[in-house]
C-alpha positions as CSV (number, residue, x, y, z in Angstrom):
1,X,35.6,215.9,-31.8
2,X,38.0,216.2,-35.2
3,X,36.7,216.2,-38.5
4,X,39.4,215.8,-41.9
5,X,38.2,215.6,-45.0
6,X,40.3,215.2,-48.7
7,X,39.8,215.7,-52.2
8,X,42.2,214.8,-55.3
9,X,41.4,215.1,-58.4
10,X,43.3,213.1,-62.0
11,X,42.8,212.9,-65.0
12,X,40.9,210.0,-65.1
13,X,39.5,209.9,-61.3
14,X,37.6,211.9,-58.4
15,X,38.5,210.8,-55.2
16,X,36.9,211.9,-52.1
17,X,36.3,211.5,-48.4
18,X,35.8,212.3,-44.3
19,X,36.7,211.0,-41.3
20,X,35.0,212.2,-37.9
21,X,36.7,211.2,-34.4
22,X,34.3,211.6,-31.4
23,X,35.9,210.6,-28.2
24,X,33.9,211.9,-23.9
25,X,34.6,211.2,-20.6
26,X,32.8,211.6,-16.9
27,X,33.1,209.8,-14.4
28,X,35.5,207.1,-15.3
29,X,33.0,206.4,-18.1
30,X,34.6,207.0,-21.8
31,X,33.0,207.3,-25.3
32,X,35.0,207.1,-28.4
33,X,33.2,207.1,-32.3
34,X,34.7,206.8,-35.4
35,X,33.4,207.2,-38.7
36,X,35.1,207.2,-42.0
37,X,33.6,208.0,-45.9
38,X,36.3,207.0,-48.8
39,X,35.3,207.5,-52.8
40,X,36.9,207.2,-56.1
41,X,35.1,207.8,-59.4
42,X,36.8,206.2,-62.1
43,X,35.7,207.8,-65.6
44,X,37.1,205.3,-68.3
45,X,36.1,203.3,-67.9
46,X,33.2,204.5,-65.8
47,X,33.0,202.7,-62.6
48,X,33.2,203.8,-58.4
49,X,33.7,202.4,-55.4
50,X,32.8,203.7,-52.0
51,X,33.8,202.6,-48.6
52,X,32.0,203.0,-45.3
53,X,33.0,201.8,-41.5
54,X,32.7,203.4,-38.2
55,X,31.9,202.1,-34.6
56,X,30.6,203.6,-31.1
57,X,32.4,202.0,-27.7
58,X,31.4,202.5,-24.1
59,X,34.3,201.5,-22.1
60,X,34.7,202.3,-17.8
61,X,38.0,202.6,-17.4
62,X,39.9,200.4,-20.2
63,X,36.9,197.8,-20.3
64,X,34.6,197.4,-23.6
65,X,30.9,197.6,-21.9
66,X,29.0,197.8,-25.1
67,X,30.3,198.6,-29.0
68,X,28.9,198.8,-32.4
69,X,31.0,198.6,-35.7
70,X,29.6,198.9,-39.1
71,X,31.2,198.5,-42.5
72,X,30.2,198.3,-45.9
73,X,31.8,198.6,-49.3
74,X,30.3,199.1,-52.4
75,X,31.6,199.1,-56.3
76,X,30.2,199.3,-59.4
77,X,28.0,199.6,-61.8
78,X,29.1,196.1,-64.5
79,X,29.3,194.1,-62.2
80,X,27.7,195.5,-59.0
81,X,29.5,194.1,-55.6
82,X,28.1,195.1,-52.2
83,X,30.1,193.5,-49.1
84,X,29.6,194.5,-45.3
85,X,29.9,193.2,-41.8
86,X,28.4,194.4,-38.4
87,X,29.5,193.3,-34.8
88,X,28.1,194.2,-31.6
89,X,29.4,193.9,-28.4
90,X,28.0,193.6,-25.0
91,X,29.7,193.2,-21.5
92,X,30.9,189.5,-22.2
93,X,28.7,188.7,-25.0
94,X,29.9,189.7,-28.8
95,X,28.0,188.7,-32.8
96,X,29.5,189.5,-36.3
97,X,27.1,189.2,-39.4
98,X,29.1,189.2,-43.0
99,X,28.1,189.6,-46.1
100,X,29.2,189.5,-49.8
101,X,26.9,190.0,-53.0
102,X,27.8,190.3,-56.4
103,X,24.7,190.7,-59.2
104,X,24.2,192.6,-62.2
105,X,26.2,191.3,-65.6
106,X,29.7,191.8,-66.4
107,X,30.7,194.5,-68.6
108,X,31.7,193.3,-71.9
109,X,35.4,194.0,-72.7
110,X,35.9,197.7,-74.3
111,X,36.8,198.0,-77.8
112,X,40.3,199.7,-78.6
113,X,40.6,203.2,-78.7
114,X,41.2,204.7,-82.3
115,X,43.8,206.4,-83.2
116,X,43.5,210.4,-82.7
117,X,45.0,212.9,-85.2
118,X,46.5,215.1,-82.0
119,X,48.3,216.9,-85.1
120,X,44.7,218.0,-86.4
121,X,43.5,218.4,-83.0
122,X,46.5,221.0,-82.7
123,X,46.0,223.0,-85.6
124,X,42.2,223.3,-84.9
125,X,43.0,224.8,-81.5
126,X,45.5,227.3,-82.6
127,X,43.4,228.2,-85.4
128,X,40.4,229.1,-82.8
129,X,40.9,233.1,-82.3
130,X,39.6,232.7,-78.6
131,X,43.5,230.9,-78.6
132,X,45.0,234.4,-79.3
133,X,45.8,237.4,-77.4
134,X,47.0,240.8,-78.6
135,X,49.7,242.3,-75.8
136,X,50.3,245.9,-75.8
137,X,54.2,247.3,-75.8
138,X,55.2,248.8,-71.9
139,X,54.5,251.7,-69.9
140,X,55.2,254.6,-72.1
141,X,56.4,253.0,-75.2
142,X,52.7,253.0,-76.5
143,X,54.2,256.0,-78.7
144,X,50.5,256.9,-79.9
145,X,47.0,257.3,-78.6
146,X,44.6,254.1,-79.2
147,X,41.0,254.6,-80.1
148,X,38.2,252.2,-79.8
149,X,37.3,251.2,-83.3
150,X,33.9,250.7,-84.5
151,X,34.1,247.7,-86.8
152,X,36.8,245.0,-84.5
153,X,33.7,242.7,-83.8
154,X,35.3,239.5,-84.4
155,X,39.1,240.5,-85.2
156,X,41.7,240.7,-83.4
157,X,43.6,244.2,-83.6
158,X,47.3,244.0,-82.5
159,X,49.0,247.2,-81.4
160,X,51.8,248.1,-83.9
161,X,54.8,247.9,-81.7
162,X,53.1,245.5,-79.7
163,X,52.8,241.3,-79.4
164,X,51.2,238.6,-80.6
165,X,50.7,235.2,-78.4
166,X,49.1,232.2,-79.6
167,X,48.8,228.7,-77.4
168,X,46.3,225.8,-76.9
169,X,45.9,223.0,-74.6
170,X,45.1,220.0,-76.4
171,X,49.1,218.7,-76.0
172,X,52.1,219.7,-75.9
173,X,54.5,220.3,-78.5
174,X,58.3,219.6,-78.6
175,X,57.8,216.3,-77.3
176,X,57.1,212.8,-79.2
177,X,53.9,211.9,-78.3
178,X,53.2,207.9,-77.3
179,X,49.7,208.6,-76.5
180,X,46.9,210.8,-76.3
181,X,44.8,210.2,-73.0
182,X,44.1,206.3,-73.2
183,X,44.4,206.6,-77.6
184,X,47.3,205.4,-79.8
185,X,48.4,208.7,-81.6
186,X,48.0,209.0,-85.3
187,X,50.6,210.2,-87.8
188,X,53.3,212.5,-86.5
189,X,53.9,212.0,-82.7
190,X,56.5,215.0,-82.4
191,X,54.4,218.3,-83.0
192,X,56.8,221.7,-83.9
193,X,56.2,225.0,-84.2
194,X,58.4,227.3,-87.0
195,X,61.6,229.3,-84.9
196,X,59.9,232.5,-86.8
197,X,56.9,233.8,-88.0
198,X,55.9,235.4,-91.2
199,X,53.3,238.6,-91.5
200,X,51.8,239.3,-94.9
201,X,50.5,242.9,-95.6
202,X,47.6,243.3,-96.7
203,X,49.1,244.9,-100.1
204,X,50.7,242.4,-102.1
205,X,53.2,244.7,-103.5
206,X,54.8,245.4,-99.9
207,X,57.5,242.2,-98.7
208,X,56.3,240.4,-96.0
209,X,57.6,240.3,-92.7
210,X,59.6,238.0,-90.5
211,X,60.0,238.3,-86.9
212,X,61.6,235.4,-84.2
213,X,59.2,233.3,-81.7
214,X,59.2,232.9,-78.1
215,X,57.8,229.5,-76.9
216,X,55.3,230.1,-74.4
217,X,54.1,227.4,-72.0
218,X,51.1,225.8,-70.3
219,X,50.2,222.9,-67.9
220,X,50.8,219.6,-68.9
221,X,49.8,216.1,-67.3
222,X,52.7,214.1,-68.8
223,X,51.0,210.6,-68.0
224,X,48.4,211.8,-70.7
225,X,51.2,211.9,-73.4
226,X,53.9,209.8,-72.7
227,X,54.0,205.8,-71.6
228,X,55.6,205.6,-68.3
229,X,55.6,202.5,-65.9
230,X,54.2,202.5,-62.7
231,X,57.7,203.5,-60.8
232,X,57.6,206.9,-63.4
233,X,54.3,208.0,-62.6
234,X,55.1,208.0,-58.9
235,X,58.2,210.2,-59.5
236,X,57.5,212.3,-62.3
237,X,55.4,215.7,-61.8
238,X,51.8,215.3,-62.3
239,X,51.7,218.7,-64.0
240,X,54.3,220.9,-65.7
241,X,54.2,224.1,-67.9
242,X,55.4,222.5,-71.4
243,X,55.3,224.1,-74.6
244,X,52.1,224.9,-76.3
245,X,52.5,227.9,-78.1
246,X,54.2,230.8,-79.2
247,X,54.6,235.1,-78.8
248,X,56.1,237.6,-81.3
249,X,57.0,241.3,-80.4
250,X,56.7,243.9,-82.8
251,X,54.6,241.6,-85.2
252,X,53.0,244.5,-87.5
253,X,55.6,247.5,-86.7
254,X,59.0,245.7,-87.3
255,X,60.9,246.5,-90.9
256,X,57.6,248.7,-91.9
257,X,57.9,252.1,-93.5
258,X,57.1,254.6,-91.2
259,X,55.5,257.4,-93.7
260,X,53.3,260.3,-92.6
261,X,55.6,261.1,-89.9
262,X,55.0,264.4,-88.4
263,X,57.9,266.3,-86.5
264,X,57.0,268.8,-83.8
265,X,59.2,271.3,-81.6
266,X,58.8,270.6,-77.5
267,X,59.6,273.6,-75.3
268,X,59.3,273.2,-71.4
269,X,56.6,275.6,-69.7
270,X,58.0,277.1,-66.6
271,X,55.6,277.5,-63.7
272,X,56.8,279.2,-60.1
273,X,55.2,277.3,-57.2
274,X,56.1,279.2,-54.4
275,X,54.6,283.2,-54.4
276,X,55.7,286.6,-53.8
277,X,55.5,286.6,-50.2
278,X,58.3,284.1,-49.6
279,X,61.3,285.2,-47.8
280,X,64.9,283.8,-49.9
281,X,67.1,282.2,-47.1
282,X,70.6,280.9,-47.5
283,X,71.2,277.2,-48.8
284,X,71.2,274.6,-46.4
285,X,74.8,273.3,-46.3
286,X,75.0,269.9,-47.9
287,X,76.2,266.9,-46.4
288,X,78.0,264.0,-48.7
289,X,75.6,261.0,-48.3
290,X,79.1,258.7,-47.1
291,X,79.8,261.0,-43.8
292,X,75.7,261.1,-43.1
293,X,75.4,257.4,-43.7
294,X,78.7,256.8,-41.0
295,X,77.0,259.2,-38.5
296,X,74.0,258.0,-38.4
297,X,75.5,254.5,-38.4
298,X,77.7,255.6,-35.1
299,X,74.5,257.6,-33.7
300,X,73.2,256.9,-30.2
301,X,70.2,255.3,-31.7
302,X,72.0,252.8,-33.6
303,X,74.3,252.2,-31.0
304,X,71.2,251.7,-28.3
305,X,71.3,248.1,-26.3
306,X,67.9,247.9,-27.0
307,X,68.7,247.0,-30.7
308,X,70.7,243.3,-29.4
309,X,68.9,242.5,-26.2
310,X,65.5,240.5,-25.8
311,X,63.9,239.7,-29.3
312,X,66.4,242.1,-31.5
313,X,69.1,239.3,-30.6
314,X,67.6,237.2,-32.6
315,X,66.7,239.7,-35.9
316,X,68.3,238.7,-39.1
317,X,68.3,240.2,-42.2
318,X,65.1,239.5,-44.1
319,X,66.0,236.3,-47.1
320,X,63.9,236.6,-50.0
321,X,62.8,232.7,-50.6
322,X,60.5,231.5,-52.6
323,X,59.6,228.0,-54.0
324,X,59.9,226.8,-57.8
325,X,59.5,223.7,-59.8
326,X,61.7,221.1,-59.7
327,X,64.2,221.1,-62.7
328,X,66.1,218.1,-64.1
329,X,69.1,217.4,-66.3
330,X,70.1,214.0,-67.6
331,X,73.5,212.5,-66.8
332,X,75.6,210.0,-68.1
333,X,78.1,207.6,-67.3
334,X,81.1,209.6,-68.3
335,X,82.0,213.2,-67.1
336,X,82.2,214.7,-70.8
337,X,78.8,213.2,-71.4
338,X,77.2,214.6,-68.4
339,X,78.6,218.2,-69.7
340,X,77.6,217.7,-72.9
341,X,73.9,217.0,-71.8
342,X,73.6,220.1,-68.9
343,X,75.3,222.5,-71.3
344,X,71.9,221.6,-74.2
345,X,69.9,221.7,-71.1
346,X,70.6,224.9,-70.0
347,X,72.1,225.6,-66.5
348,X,68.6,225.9,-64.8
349,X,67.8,222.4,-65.6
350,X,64.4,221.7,-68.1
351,X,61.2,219.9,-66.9
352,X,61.0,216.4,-66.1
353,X,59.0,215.4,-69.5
354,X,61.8,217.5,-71.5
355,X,64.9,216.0,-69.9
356,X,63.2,212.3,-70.1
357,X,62.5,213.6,-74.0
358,X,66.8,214.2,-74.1
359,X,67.1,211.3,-72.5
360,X,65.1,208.8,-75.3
361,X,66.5,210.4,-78.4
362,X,70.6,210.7,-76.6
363,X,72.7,207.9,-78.4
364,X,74.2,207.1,-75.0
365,X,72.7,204.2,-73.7
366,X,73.4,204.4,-70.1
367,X,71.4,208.0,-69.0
368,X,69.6,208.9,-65.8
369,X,67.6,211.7,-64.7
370,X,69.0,214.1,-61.8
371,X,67.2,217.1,-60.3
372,X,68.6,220.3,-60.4
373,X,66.6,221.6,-57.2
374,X,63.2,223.2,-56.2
375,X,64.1,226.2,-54.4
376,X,65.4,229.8,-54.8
């Protein structure tokens, strides 16, 4: 008996399904089942199909004595269309009944999608505070002791030396936008964010503050933002980490006045571990690490034939691999071109929605996308 089973999931479908093998033998006698469960949920426009089939054969030796196959497909709901057929087999004699229905009305054709503001959509979503995270600085750079305080119910309090992230997920930005899920895209289809960010202070009589942005990024299905053909969707990544927002460090403590600073003298406290009772000895004498390193090297241990003989033959030092995303560069006809393009790119390569991006706004007409390479 083997049993398989899938599941995929889009962004517009669910798609599901099993297959169960069944296969005995005795005697010279032989059994072999099938049965197989396909599904796909489409939801816009809603609609599902579903296909069924499987069969049962007793055979002696390579001979059918009796079978039994069943299949039946069914879609729906505007128009609903059920189709099936069963045959049936025994010793010499064999029947197959068919059939086809359709019913039900047909669903009137949809209207057009409007036009979303993805813009608006964009600003509602980094104006949520659930979209923002205070980061504190690293391990020992915290300079001060925090306290809980008693009134941050519905702030967010950002460490002084610390960072400030912001993101959202309703589309990415950097990138001109030709739709928005199945919706032409309204106003401005390239969404921005500012290279720096500006801090006010809460008294008006103190300068505000600038301090530089780091993109940060977040999963992206690029056939839910961009038009691609048919041939573009099968080669371009179903989801990569685009930009969708941003991080300052430093946002409150950088270029502030540091008043009320309060000096202090540190002396070292000397404690003796080891008590009265210990007898001094001489110093070991010390050994430079170079000639220890080339002795033990030459020891009888590392020189043992057990260390190349049966599995150690075949011990390698270990390779630290890993796997990474896919990144692509766009490349032209001519060589200065081609340099040109990888140097804005950056030697890693970008994503595949970015370099397509370069490649749509490049004034050279004859550009193709090449991947950098997947693995480190």
């Amino acid at each position: 008996m083997r049993l398989e089973a899938y599941f995929a999931l889009t962004a517009n479908t669910v798609q599901f399904g099993a297959r169960l093998e069944l296969y005995a033998a005795a005697l010279g006698f032989s059994v072999e089942g099938l049965l197989t469960f396909d599904a796909l949920v489409r939801f816009e426009p809603f609609g599902f199909e579903v296909d069924i089939a499987g069969h049962v054969t007793l055979k002696r030796g390579s001979r059918t004595l009796m079978g039994v196959a069943v299949e039946l497909a069914l879609s729906g709901p505007e128009p609903w269309h059920v189709r099936g057929r069963a045959r049936f087999e025994i010793l010499f004699l064999s029947a197959e009944i068919s059939f086809d229905r359709t019913f039900g009305e047909r669903a009137a054709p949809a209207a057009l999608p409007q036009p979303v503001d993805v813009a608006a959509k964009v600003e509602e979503a980094l104006a949520d505070p659930r979209n923002r995270t205070a980061q504190l600085t690293g391990a020992g750079r915290t300079v001060v002791t925090l306290r809980e305080l008693p009134d941050a119910d519905g702030r967010l309090v950002v460490h002084p030396l610390g960072g400030l992230s912001f993101t959202q997920r309703v589309a990415p930005l950097g990138i001109t936008l030709t739709r928005y899920g199945t919706s032409p895209v309204a106003g401005d289809p390239r969404l921005d964010l500012e290279r720096e960010l500006t801090v006010d202070d809460a008294d008006p009589a103190t300068a505000p503050v600038t301090v530089p942005l780091t993109p940060t990024r977040e999963y992206f299905a690029p056939a839910q933002f961009l038009d691609l053909t048919d041939d573009q969707k099968l080669s371009a990544p179903s989801f990569e980490l685009l930009t969708a927002g941003a991080s300052a460090e430093g946002v409150t403590g950088r270029a502030r006045e540091r008043a009320g600073v309060f000096a202090s003298t540190v002396d070292y406290e000397e404690v003796l571990q080891d008590g009265p009772h210990r007898v001094e000895g001489d110093a070991g004498t010390p050994v430079a690490f170079g000639t220890a390193g080339l002795r033990t090297a030459a020891g009888p241990a590392a020189r043992a034939a057990t260390r190349r003989t049966g599995r150690q033959r075949f011990t390698a030092a270990p390779r630290d691999l890993g796997v990474r995303d896919t990144r692509w560069t766009v490349s032209g006809a001519e060589p200065e071109t081609t340099a040109g393009l990888r140097r804005a790119a950056a030697p890693t390569g970008t994503t595949w929605t970015e370099a397509a991006e370069q490649r749509r706004t490049g004034t050279t007409p004859v550009l193709r996308l090449t991947p950098v390479g997947g693995t480190r």
